[in-house]
C-alpha positions as CSV (number, residue, x, y, z in Angstrom):
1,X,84.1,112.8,98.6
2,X,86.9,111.7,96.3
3,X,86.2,108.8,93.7
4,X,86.8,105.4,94.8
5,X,89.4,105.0,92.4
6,X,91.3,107.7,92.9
7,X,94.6,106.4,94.9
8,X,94.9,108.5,97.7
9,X,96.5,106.4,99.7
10,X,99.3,106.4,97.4
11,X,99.4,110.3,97.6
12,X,99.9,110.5,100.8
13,X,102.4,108.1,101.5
14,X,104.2,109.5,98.8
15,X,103.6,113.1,100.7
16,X,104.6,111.7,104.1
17,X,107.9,110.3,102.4
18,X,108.7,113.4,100.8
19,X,107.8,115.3,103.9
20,X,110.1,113.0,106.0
21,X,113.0,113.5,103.6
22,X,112.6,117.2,103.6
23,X,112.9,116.7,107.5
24,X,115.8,114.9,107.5
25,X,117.7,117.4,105.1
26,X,117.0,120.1,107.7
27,X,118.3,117.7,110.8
28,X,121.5,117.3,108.9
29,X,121.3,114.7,106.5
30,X,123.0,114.6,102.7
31,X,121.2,115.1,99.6
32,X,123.6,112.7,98.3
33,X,123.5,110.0,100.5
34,X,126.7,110.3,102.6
35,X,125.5,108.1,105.3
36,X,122.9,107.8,108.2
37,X,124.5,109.2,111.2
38,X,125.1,112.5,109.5
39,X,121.4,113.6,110.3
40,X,119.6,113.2,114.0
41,X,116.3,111.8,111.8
42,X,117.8,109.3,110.4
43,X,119.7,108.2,112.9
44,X,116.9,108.4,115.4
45,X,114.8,106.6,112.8
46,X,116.8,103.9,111.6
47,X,116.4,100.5,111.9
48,X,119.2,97.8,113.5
49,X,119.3,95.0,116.1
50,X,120.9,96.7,118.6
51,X,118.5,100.1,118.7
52,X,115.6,97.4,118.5
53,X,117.2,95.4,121.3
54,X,117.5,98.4,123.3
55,X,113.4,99.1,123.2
56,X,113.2,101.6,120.0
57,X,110.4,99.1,118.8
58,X,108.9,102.1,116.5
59,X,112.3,102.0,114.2
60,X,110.5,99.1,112.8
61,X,107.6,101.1,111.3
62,X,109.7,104.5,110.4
63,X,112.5,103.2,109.1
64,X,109.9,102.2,106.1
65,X,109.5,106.3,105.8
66,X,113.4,107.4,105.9
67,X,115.4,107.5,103.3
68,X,119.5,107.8,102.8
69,X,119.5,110.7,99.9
70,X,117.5,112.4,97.3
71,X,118.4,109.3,94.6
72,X,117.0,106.6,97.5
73,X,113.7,108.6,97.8
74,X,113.5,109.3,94.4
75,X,113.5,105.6,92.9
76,X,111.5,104.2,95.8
77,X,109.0,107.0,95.4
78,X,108.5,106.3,91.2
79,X,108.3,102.5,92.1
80,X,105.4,103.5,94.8
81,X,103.7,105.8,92.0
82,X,103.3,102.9,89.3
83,X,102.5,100.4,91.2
84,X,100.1,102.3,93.9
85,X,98.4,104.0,90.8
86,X,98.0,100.7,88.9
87,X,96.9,98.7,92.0
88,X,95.0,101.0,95.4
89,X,92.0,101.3,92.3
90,X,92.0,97.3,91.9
91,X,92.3,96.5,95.1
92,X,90.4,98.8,96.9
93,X,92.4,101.1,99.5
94,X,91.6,98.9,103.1
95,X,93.6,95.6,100.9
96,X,96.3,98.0,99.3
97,X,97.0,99.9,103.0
98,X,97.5,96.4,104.5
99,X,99.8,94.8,101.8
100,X,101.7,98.4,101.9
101,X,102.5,98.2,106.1
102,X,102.8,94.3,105.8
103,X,105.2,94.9,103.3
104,X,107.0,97.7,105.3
105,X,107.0,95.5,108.3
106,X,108.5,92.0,106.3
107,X,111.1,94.5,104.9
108,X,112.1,95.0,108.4
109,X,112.2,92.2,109.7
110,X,114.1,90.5,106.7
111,X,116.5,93.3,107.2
112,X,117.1,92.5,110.6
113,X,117.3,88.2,109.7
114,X,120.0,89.0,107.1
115,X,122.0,92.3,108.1
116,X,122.5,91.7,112.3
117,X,125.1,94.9,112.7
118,X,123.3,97.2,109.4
119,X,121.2,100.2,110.5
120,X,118.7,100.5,107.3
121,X,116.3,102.8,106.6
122,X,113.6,103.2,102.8
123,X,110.9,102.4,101.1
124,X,111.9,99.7,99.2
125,X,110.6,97.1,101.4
126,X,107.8,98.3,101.3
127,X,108.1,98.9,97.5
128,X,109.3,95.7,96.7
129,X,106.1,94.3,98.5
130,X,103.5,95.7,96.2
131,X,105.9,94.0,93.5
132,X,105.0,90.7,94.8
133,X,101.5,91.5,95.5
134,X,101.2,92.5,92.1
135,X,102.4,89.5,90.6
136,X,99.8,87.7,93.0
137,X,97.2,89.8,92.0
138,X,97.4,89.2,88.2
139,X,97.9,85.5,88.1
140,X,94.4,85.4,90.3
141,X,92.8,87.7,87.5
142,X,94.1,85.8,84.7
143,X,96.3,88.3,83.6
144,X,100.0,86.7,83.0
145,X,102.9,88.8,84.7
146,X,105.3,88.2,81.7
147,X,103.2,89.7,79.6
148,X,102.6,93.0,81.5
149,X,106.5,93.6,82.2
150,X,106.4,93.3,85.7
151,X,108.2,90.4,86.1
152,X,111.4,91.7,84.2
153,X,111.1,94.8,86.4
154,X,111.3,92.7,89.8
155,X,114.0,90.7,87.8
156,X,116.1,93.8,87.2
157,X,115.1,94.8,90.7
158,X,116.9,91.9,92.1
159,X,119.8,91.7,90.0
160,X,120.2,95.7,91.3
161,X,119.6,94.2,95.0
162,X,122.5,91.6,94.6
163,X,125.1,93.6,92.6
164,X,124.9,97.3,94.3
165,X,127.2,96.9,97.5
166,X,125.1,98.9,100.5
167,X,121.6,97.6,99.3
168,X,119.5,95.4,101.5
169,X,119.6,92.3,100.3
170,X,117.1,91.1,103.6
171,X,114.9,94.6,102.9
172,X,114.0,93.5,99.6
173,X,113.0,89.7,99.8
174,X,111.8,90.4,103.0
175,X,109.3,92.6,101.6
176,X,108.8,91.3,98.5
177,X,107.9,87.8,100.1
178,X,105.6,89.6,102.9
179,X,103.7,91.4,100.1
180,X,103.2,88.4,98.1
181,X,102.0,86.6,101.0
182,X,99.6,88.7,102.4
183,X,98.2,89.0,98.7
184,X,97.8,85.7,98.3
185,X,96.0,85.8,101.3
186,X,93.6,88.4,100.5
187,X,92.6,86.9,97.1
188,X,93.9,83.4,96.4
189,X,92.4,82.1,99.9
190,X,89.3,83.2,99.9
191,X,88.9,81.8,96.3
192,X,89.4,78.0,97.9
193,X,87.9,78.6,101.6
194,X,84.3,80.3,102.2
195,X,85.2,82.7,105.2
196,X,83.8,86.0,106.7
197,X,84.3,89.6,104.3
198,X,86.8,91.1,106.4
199,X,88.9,87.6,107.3
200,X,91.7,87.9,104.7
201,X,92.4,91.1,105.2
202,X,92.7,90.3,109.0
203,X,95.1,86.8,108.3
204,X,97.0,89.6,106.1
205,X,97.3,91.8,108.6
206,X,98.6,89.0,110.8
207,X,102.0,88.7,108.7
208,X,102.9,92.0,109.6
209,X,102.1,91.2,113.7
210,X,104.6,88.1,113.0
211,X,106.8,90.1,111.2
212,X,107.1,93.0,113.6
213,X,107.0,89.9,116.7
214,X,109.8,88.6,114.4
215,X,111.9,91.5,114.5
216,X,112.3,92.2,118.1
217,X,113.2,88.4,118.8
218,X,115.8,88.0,116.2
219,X,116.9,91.5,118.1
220,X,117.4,90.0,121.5
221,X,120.4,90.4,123.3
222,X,122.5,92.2,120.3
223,X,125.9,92.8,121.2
224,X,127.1,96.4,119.5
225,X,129.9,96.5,117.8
């Protein structure tokens, strides 16, 4: 049995990204990013209104796990290495899995709020949400953000989101507010109201229901175009 502070999670969501990607090169799809439609994965996994209006609720979750060339995977894949190595041994790797698939599933659904006729697929939300948690997490142990760089890297982060045409904008606040919330849930809650072991985790979990809830409603009755 491994050490508890080993981040395995974080390996094997790196592997199953990795594993995806190689998947979707061999259904078509461009190292270099050419587009979605170019490879049956990715078009099958892909996130929009219109597929999730139709019933393909499960885009939700595996458009978090595609990923539009070998640059997209590669700088979503170092982002999940830092920060899962720096934070599945803090938090332990029940809190880390559920700020990881809240994350995923905020990303989503801000996707969804902000792009209506986008199909989307990465990490990033996901990504972006273990950016927010992190901050979170710090602040709670004392430790000030500033200090430790992370806030200039969501900063640049940002400033990348809102001046690179064909990045999304709704991914990346949607997940980076869904991870902050559901860390602030986890550990700034329970610091101010006594509750059960397992309740923040569970309230956590909660955001991604809403969020996932979220995204089929703002879906309804999509027009394609």
């Amino acid at each position: 049995m491994g050490s508890v502070t080993e981040p395995v999670l974080t390996y094997v969501l790196i592997g199953i990204n990795v594993a995806v990607a190689l998947g979707a090169l061999m259904s078509g799809a461009s190292a270099t990013g050419s587009g979605i439609g170019a490879s049956s994965l990715l078009s099958d996994g892909s996130v929009s209104r219109f597929t999730v209006d139709q019933g393909d609720f499960w885009r939700i979750v595996t458009a978090g796990f595609l990923h539009s060339g070998f640059l997209h995977l590669l700088f979503n894949m170092f982002g999940l290495y830092i920060l899962g190595t720096m934070l599945e041994p803090a938090v332990g790797r029940l809190r880390f899995g559920v700020i990881y698939f809240v994350s995923l599933l905020a990303g989503s659904f801000g996707a969804l709020l902000i792009e209506p006729d986008a199909a989307t697929v990465g990490a990033s939300g996901a990504v972006f949400g273990l950016m927010g948690a992190a901050v979170v997490i710090m602040r709670n142990r004392g430790i000030n953000p500033m200090e430790s760089g992370l806030a200039v890297w969501i900063g640049l982060n940002l400033l990348i989101t809102f001046t690179i045409p064909g990045i999304s904008i709704g991914g990346h606040i949607g997940g980076l507010a869904g991870g902050a919330v559901a860390a602030a849930l986890m550990f700034d809650l329970p610091d101010r109201v006594r509750m059960p072991r397992y309740a923040p985790a569970v309230l956590a979990g909660a955001i991604g229901v809403l969020a996932f809830v979220g995204s089929i409603v703002v879906s309804a009755n999509t027009v394609p175009t």
